[in-house]
C-alpha positions as CSV (number, residue, x, y, z in Angstrom):
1,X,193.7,-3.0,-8.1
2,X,192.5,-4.7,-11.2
3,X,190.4,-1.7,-12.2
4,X,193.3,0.2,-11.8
5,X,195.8,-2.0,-13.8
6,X,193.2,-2.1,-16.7
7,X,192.8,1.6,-16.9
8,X,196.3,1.9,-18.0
9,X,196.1,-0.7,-20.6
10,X,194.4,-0.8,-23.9
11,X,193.2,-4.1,-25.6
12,X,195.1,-4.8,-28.8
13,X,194.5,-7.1,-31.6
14,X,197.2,-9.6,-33.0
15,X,195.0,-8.9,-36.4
16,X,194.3,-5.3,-36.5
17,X,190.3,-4.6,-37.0
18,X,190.5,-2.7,-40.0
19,X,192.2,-5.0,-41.8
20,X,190.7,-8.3,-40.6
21,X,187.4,-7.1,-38.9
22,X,186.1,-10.8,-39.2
23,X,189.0,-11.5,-36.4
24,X,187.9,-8.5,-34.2
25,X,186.3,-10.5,-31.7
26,X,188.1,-13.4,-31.2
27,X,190.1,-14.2,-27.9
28,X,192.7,-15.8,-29.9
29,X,193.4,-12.2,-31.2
30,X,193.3,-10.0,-28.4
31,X,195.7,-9.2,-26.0
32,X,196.8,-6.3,-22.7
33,X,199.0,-3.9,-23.7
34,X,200.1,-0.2,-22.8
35,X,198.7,2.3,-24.9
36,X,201.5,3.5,-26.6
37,X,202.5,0.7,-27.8
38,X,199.5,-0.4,-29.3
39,X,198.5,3.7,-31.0
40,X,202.2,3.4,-32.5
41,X,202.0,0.2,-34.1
42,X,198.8,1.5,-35.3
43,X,196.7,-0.8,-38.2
44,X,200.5,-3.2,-38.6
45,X,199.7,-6.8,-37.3
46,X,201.4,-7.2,-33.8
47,X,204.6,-9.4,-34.1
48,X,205.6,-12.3,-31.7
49,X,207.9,-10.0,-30.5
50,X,205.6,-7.3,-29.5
51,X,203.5,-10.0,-28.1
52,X,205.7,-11.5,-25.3
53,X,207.0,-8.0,-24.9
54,X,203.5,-6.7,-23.7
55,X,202.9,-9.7,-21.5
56,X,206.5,-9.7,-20.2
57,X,205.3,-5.9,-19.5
58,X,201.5,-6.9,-17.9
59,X,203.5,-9.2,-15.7
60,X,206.4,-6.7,-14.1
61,X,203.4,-4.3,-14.0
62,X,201.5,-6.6,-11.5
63,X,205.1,-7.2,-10.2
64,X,205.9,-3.6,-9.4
65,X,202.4,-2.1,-9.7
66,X,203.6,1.0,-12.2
67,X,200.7,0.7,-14.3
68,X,201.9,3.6,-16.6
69,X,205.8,3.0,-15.9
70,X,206.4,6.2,-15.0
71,X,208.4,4.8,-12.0
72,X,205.6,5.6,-9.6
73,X,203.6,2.9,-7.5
74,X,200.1,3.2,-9.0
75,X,198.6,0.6,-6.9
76,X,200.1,0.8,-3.5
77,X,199.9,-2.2,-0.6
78,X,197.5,-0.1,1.4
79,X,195.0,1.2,-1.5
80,X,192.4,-2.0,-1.2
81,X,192.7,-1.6,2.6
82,X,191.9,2.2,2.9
83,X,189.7,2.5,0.0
C-alpha cells in the first residue's frame, strides 16, 4: 500500500532546486505532494498554504486510499491480502 501511495506523489521542495540547489537535499525542505500541484507551482517557493494543503491531502489520501483523487479506491482493504 505504501508503494502504491508514493507512486502517486511527487517529492516537492519548500525551496525549489533551481533556485536554492544548496537546499535540495535537506529534509527540512522536502515534502509529499500530488503531482499537479507541485508541476504547476513550478520553480515558485511553496507557501504555508500549499504546505498544510498537501499534508491535509497525504492524510485524507491514507484516509480514503484515492491516491490520484479521481474518486476511485486505489488501495483497496483486500489488495495486501490477495497480492
Amino acid at each position: 500500500m505504501i508503494r502504491e501511495f508514493m507512486h502517486h506523489k511527487h517529492i516537492s521542495h519548500i525551496y525549489p532546486q533551481s533556485e536554492y540547489p544548496d537546499l535540495a537535499d535537506e529534509i527540512d525542505n522536502v515534502f509529499l505532494e500530488d503531482p499537479h500541484e507541485n508541476l504547476s507551482r513550478g520553480s515558485n517557493v511553496a507557501t504555508p498554504s500549499e504546505f498544510f494543503d498537501a499534508r491535509l491531502d497525504n492524510a485524507m489520501d491514507v484516509f480514503d486510499r484515492d491516491w490520484n483523487d479521481d474518486g476511485i479506491l486505489d488501495g483497496g482493504i483486500f489488495d495486501s491480502i490477495f497480492s
